[in-house]
C-alpha positions, 0 to 999 in steps of 0.5 A: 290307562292300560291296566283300566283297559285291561280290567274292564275287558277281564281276563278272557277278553285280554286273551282274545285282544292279545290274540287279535293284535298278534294277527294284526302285526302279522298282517301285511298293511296293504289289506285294506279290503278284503276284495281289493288286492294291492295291485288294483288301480283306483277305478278297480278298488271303486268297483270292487268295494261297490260289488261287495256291497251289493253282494253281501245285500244281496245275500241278506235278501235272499235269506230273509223270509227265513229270519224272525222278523215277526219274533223280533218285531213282536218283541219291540212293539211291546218294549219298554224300551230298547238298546243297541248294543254294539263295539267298534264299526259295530257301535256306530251301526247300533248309534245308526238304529237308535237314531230311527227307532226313538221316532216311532215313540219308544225310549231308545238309547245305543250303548257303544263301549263294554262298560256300558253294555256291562251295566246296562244288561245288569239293571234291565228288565223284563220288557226291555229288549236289547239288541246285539250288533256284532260281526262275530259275536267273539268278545266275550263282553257281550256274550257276558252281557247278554247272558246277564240281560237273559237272567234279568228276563230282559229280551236279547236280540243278536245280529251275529254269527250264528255259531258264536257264543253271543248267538247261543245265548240271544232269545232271538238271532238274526244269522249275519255272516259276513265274508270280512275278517274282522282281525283284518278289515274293518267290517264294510260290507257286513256293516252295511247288511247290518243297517239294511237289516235294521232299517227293515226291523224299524219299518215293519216295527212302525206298520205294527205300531200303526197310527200310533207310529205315524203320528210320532213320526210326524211330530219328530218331523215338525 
């Protein structure tokens, strides 16, 4: 199992893991958020972890009408099809968006595991657009992955940091900086800017799409 793992992240993603994993030990186990100190009371924790929230919302709102949206909306309503791609918390916001998406009438699927993504990116095709969900946008995976669904001429649309690898490589980015540290906490509040942010894609996607839209919502509704 461990040599398999080790094959199917390569040699740059070994050292990253390494990395991480020599942060984790070093960490005291009581980060559990990263505006939750071990001293808080239970009502102080509930509130703080519902600040941040509404903070990183908040800050995702206010950058809005600099993001491409119109880019990325375009990109969508002429797709053939369209991915999510995303690992860890990020695989679970990417399974999210797939689950909305499909309903508006476009062949839809969320690859969650490196493999997957790998492959996925290697047979894609122009008119194809696959989005990338990452905090940070450091596996070097998907930096990969992207880089070769760019050579199949397929669309690649990253939610990330902006000065990751992974962004340098995305047609278009969608700058998401969250304030968690992903080799401490488990993304939160970033996670949660993630699925606001694609919960507005897919509604300013089905206005574009118009009656067309409508009408497959309605029918995945019966």
């Amino acid at each position: 199992t461990v040599i398999r793992f080790c094959r199917s992240i390569g040699l740059d993603g070994f050292r990253e893991f390494t990395i991480r994993l020599t942060e984790d030990l070093s960490r005291p186990v009581s980060n559990v958020h990263s505006s939750v100190s071990a001293d808080d009371t239970a009502s102080d924790a509930v509130i703080k972890v519902m600040d941040a929230s509404i903070r990183s919302l908040v800050e995702m709102r206010a950058i809005m009408s600099s993001l491409p949206v119109d880019a990325a909306v375009a990109a969508m309503s002429r797709a053939r099809q369209i991915a999510f791609a995303g690992l860890g918390a990020s695989g679970h916001v990417a399974a999210d968006a797939c689950q909305k998406f499909f309903r508006l009438g476009t062949p839809s699927t969320a690859v969650t595991n490196t493999p997957d993504i790998l492959q996925f990116a290697g047979v894609s095709e122009p008119g194809d657009v696959i989005i990338f969900i990452s905090h940070g946008g450091r596996w070097p995976e998907l930096a990969r992955a992207a880089a070769l669904a760019r050579e199949r001429g397929a669309t690649v649309i990253a939610l990330t940091d902006q000065g990751s690898k992974l962004a340098s490589l995305a047609t278009i980015v969608f700058p998401c900086e969250g304030v968690e540290n992903p080799s401490i906490y488990t993304p939160m509040s970033s996670r949660l800017a993630h699925l606001a942010l694609l919960d507005a894609l897919q509604v300013a996607l089905a206005l574009v799409l118009g009656d067309t839209a409508v009408d497959k919502l309605r029918k995945s509704r019966q």
